[in-house]
N, C-alpha and C positions, 0 to 999 in steps of 0.2 A: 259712449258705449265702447268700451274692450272689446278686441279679436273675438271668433266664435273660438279660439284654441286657446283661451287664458285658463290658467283652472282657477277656480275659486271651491273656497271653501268653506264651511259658516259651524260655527256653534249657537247650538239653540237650549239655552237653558230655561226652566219655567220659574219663575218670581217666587216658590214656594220654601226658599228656605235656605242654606248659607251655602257657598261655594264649597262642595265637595271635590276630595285631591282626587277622586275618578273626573270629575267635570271636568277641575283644572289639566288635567292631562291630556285631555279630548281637546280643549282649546288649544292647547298646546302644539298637540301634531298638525291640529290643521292651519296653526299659524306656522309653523316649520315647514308645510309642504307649499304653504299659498309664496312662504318668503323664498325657499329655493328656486320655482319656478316663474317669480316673479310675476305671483298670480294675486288674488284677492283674497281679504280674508273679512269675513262676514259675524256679526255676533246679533242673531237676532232674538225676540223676547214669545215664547210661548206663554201667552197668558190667558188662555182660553181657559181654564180651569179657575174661575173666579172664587170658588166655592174654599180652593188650597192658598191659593195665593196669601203672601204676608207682606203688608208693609213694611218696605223701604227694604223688601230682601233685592230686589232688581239693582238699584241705589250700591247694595253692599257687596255685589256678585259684581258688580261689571269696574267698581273700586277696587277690590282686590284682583281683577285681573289684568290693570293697570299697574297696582303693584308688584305685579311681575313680571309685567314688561312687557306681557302679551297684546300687541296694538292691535286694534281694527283698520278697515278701511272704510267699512260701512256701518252704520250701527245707529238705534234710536239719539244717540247725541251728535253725530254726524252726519245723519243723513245715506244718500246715495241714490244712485241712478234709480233703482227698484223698490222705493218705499214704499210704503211707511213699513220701518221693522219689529213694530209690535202688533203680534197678532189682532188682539181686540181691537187695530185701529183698520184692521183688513176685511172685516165683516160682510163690505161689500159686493167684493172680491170673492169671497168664499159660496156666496149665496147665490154671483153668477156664474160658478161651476159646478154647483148642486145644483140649480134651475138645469142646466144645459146635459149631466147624467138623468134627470129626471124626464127632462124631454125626448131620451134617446131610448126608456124604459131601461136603462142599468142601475136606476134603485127604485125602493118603493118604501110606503109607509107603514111603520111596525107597530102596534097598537097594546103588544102585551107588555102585563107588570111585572115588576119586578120579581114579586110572588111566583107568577106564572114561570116566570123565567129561571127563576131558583129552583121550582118543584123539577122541571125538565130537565134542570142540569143531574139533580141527584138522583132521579131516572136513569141517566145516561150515565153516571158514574155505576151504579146499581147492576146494569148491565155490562160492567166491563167497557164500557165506550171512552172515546176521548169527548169531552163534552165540547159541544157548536151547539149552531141556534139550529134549530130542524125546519125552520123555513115557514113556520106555523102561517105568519101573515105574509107569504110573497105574493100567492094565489087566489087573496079577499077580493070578492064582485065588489061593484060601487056600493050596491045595498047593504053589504057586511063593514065598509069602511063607514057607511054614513048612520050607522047602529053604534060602532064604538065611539063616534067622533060625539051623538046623543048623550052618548053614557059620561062625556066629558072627558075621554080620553086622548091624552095629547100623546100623538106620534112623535118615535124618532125617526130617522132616515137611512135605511139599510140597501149595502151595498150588493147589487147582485152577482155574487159568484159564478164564474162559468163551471159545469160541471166538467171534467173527465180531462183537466188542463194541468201538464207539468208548468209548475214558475222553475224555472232559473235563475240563481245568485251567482256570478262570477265572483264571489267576495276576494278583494285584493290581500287580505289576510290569510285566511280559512278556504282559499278554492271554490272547486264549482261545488255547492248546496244546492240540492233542489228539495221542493216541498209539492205535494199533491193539492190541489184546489176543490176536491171532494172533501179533506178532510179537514178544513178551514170555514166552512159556514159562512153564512152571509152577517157579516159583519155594519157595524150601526158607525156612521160618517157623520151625522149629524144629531145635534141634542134636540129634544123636542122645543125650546127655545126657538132653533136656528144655529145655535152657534156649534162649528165645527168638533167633531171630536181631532184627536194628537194626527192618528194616522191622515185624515183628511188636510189637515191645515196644513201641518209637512212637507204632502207632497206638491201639494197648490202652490206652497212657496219656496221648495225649492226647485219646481222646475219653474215659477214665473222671476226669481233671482237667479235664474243661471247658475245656479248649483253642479258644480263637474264630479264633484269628490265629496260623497256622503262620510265622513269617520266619527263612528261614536262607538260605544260600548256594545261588545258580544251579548247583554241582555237586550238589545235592540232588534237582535238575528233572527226572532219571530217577528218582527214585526214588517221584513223587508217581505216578503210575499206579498203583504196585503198592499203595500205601499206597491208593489210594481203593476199591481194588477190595475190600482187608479191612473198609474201614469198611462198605460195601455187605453184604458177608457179615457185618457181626456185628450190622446193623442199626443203624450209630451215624449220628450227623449228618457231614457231610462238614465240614471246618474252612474258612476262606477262607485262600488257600495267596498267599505272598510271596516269590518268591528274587532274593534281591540280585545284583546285579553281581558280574564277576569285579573280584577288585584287581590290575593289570597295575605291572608296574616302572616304568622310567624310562623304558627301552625297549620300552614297551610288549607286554612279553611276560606268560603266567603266572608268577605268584609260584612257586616252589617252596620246598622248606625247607632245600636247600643252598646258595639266592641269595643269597649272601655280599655285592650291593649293599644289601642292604636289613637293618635291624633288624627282627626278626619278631615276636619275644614282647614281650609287656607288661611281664615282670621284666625284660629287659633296659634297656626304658628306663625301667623305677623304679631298676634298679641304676646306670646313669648320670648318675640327675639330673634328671630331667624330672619337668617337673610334672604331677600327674593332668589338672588342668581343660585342661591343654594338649593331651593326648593326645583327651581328650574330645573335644572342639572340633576335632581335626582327624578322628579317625574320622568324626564326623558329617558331615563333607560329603565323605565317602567313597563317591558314590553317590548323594548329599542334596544339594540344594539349596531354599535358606532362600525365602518367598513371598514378590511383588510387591514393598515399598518395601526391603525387607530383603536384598534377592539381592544386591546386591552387597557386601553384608558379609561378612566372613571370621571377625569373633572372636565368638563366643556363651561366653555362661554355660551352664549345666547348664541353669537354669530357664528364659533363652531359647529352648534347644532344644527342653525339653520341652515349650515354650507354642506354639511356630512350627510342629514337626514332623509329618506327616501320610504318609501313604502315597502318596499321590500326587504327592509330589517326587520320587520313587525316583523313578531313570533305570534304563532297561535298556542303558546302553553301558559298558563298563570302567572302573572309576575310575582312576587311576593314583596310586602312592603316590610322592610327591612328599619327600625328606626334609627337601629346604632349607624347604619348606614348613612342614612338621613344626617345623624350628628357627628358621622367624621364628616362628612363632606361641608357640613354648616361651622364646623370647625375650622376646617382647611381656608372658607373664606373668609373669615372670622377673623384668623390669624394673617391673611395678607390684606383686613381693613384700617383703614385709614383708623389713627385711634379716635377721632373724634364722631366716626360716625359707630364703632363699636359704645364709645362713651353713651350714644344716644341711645341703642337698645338695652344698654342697662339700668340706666338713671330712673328710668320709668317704676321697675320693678322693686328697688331701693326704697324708693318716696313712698309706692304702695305698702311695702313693706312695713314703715314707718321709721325705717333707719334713718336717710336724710332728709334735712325738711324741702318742701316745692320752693321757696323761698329762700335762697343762697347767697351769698357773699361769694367775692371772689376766687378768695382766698379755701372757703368748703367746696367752691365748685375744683377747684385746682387739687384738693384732696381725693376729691371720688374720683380726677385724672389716675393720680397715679394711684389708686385704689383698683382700678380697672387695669391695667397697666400690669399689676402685678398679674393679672389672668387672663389675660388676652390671648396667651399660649395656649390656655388649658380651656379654656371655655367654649362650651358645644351651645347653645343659645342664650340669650339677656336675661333672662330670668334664672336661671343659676346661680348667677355672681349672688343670689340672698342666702343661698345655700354656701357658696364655696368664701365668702368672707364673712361670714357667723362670726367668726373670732374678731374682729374687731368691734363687735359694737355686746359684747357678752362681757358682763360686768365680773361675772365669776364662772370660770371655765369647768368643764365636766370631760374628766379625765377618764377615756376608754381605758380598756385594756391595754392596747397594743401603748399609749404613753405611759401605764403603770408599769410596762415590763421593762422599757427606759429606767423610768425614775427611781424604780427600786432597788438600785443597784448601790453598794457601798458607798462611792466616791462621792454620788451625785449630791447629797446634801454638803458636802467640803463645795463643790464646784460654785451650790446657790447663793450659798454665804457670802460666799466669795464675790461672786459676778454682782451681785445686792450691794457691796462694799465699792467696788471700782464703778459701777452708774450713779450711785451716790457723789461722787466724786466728781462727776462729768460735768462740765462747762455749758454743754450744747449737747441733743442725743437726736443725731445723725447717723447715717448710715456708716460713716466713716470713724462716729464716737465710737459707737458700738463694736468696731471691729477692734478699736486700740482696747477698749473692755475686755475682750474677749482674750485678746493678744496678752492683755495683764495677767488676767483670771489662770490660762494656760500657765503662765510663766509662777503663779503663786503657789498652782494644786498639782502641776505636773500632769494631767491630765490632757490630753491632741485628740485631735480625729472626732471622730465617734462618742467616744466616749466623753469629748466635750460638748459638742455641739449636739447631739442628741438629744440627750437631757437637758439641753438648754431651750430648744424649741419644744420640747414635750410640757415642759415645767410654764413657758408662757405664752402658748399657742392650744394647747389640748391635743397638739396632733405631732405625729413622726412626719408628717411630710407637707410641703408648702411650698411657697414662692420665696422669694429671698426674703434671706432671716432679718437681716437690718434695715433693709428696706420696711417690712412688716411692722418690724419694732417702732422706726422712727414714726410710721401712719397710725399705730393703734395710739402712741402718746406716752412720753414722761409717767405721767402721773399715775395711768391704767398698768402701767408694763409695771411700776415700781410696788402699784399696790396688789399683783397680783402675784410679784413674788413675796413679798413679807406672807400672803397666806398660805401660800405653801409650804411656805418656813417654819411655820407655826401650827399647823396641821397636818407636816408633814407625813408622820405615824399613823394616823387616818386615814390620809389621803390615797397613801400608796398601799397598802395592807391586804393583805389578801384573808 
């Protein structure tokens, strides 16, 4: 067992669904704050909600947040001094600190339905009220309990509120919060089952884990009253309480999970191509910002974070997730990757595609090398390159505007002719053929600059701008470059026409 002054800090996600980039950022600080202080970091499993819960999301939540690097110390696959770190496996745990509330009379049995409990709410909306429970069953004789329990009603387990009590939140974010306990109601801790509701399992485990540093999400900031008032009744240490910013769109609104501008989950952008350290590095200033000579820096390492990071950079105003953001910075790492490991987040999306086959030769795997190679510079995640190399695997090119305002210039059919004539000619078509081509063509039509090489990439690429021209040339192929100027040649008048 660690010091009673180690801080430890835990993420608790429930099993219901894919790694959201609000979650991943919650793991995130509290793995940067347990790593600066050289404290613990915790990830344990709320799966009391059996009802949401999805196969194999637990499995794919705690996978992708190894793929970012973010390690535990304790965790349902490791272990630790405080186990077992899934809820459901703590039932018993739970049931001897509802027995020992229940002994003490700070809760009691609530017998009404849902129905009931609906009609009272819109009652109390009706009237202008915040809607709570009114306390219907706190004050049932044994007779009235042993009447509903006849009727086959099964109780939940409701917690009894003190009346006429300030809570206090020191929040390390947002400051001191306080909330009235009048106007909170006695709220249900347990299911009629037995098994724990969120606020009850929470607090049970994180003061029986040693919990120093609660940080999760400012939608969480209701819910820390009700939480302190159990630690109070169960006699534990209160934790020091953190809730992050909301993350706001583009438009500065809340994120929802049908926001179809935004990419949400973590698997989506490992299944796109994106780099972990990149996603890292932008979560962290989600919210965060880096101290004094350092602020206006944008790119961190994992261990810069960890070494710079502190609680008191959290900001209380909305972060906004930014994507272009997101993709210079997935760029920036992109472009100081190793090629063989950018080769890896593209190849995937290729194959899907159906450009290259899953089954390679040496010699095709050494093509999509330097196929990649050419966009290594430009490329913001692996799943682009199907978009930004179109041109090599497109039988016949579809000439926008901006290469018809190239092409249609006087000289440019003299130059095609031309250039068609001297690759005809070639030995070998290399990067280096290609150039003596071009160096020919120049010296045949008098044509430089611009107005050679323009129309030359417009004429067998479909576009004004790209990676290196003879590079491109020699990867698309002899055959394809050759046949796709004779079409040009020959429909040229069409082609270019306004």
């Amino acid at each position: 067992m660690e010091g009673t002054n180690v801080v430890r800090t835990r993420y608790a996600p429930s099993p219901t669904g894919h790694l959201h980039i609000g979650g991943a950022r919650t793991a995130l600080f509290c793995y940067l704050l347990a790593k600066k202080t050289d404290g613990k970091f915790i990830v344990r499993i709320e799966d009391t909600d059996q009802e949401r819960n999805v196969a194999g999301a637990e499995e794919e939540q705690l996978a992708n947040l190894q793929w970012l690097g973010i390690a535990w110390d304790e965790s349902v696959d490791v272990g630790g001094p405080y186990g077992p770190y899934r809820s459901m496996e703590r039932l018993d745990t739970y049931e001897t600190y509802l027995q020992r509330l229940a002994d003490e009379g700070k809760t009691y049995p609530c017998y009404c339905t849902k129905e009931e409990l609906d009609e009272a709410r819109e009652a109390q909306l009706k009237r202008g009220e915040m809607p709570r429970y009114s306390g219907r069953c706190r004050h049932l004789s044994a007779a009235e309990r042993q009447q509903f329990e006849a009727e086959g009603r099964k109780p939940v387990t409701r917690f009894r509120v003190p009346a006429g009590q300030t809570i206090v939140v020191d929040d390390l974010v947002r400051g001191r919060v306080t909330f009235e306990s009048d106007g909170i109601g006695d709220f249900v801790i347990a299911r009629a089952d037995g098994r724990p509701m969120y606020n009850f399992a929470v607090t049970v485990d994180d003061a029986l884990m040693k919990i120093t540093h609660v940080i999760r999400g400012e939608e969480h900031l209701s819910n820390t009253p009700l939480q302190i008032l159990l630690y109070e009744a169960l006699g534990f240490p209160v934790p020091h309480f953190a809730h992050l910013s909301l993350i706001l769109n583009r438009e500065r609104q809340k994120m929802s999970k049908r926001d179809e501008s935004i990419v949400q989950f973590v698997d989506q952008y490992r299944q796109l191509g994106y780099l972990p350290q990149a996603i890292v590095n932008f979560l962290a200033l989600l919210g965060w910002s880096p101290p004094g000579e350092h602020s206006e820096e944008e790119v961190f390492s994992r261990e810069q974070l960890a070494e710079l990071f502190s609680l008191d950079r959290l900001s209380k105003a909305p972060a906004v997730f930014d994507p272009d953001k997101l993709n210079w910075l997935n760029n920036h790492y992109i472009k100081a990757a190793d090629l063989d490991d950018v080769v890896a987040l593209c190849t995937p999306h290729l194959e899907a595609a159906g450009l290259i086959a899953a089954e390679r030769t040496a010699k095709e795997d050494e093509w999509v090398r330097r196929l990649v190679t050419l966009y290594q510079e430009q490329l913001k995640y692996g799943a682009e390159i199907v978009e930004l190399a179109e041109l090599f695997f497109q039988q016949q090119l579809n000439y926008g505007e901006e290469a018809k305002e190239v092409l249609i210039e006087e000289h440019v059919l003299d130059v095609l002719q031309e250039l068609q004539r001297q690759l005809n000619s070639l030995d070998s078509f290399t990067p280096k053929a290609f150039k003596q081509a071009m160096k020919a063509t120049q010296k045949a039509t008098g044509q430089k600059g611009k107005k050679l090489f323009m129309p030359v990439r417009a004429a067998l690429t479909g576009s004004v701008h790209g990676p290196d021209l003879g590079e491109s040339l020699a990867l698309i192929g002899r055959e394809k470059v050759l046949a796709r100027l004779q079409w040009l040649i020959d429909n040229y008048a069409q082609t270019v026409a306004k």
